[in-house]
TORKOL-4160 file (C-alpha; in steps of 0.2 Angstrom, whole numbers, padded with zeros to 4 digits, m for minus):
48
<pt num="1" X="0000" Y="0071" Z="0070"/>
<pt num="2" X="m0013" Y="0061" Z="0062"/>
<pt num="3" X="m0010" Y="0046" Z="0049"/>
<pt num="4" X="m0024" Y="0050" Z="0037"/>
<pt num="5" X="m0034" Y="0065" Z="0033"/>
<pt num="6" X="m0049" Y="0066" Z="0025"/>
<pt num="7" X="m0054" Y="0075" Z="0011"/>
<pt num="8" X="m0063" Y="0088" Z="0016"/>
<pt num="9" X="m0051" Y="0092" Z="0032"/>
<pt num="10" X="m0040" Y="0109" Z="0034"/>
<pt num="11" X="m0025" Y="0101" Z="0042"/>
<pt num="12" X="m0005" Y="0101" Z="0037"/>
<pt num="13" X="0001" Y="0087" Z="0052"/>
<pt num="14" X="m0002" Y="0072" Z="0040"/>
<pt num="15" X="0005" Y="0058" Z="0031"/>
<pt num="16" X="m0008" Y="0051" Z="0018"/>
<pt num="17" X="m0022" Y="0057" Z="0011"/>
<pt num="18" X="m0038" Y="0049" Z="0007"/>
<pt num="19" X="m0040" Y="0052" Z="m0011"/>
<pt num="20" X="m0040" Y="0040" Z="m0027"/>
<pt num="21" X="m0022" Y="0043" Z="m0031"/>
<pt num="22" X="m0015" Y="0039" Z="m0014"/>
<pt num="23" X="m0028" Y="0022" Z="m0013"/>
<pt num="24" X="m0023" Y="0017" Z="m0028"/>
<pt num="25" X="m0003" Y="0016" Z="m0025"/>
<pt num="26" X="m0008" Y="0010" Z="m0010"/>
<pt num="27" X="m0018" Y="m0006" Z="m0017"/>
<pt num="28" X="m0005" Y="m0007" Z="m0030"/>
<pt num="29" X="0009" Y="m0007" Z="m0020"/>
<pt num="30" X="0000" Y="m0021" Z="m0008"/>
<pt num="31" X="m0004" Y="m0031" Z="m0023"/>
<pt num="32" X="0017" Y="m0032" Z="m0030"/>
<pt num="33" X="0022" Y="m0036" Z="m0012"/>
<pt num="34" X="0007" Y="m0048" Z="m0012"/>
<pt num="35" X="0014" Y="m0056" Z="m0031"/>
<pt num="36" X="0035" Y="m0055" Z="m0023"/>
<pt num="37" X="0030" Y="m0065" Z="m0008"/>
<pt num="38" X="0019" Y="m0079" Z="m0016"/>
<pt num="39" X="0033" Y="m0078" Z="m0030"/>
<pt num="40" X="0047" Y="m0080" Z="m0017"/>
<pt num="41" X="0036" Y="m0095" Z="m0010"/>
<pt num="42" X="0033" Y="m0105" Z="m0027"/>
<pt num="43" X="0052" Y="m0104" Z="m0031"/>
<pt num="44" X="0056" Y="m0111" Z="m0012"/>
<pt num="45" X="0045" Y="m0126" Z="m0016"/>
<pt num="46" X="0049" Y="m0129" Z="m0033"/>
<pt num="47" X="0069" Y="m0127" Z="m0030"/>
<pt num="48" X="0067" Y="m0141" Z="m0015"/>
C-alpha cells in the first residue's frame, strides 16, 4: 500500500493523492492546527 500516488500512476492501494485539491486541505489543515496551538500557547501565558 503506498501513502501517496502520483498523478500519472494507475493504482487503487492508496491514501492521498498528489493533486492541488488534496495539497491544499493539506496546507490548510496544517495552517489551523498551526493557528489552535499558538492560540492554546498565548492564552496559557496571558491567563498565568
Amino acid at each position: 500500500m503506498k501513502f501517496i500516488k502520483e498523478k500519472n500512476e494507475k493504482r487503487r492501494d492508496y491514501i492521498l493523492q498528489k493533486d492541488k485539491k488534496t495539497i491544499f486541505g493539506a496546507r490548510f489543515i496544517s495552517s489551523v492546527l498551526a493557528l489552535l496551538v499558538v492560540a492554546i500557547m498565548v492564552s496559557y501565558f496571558y491567563f498565568q
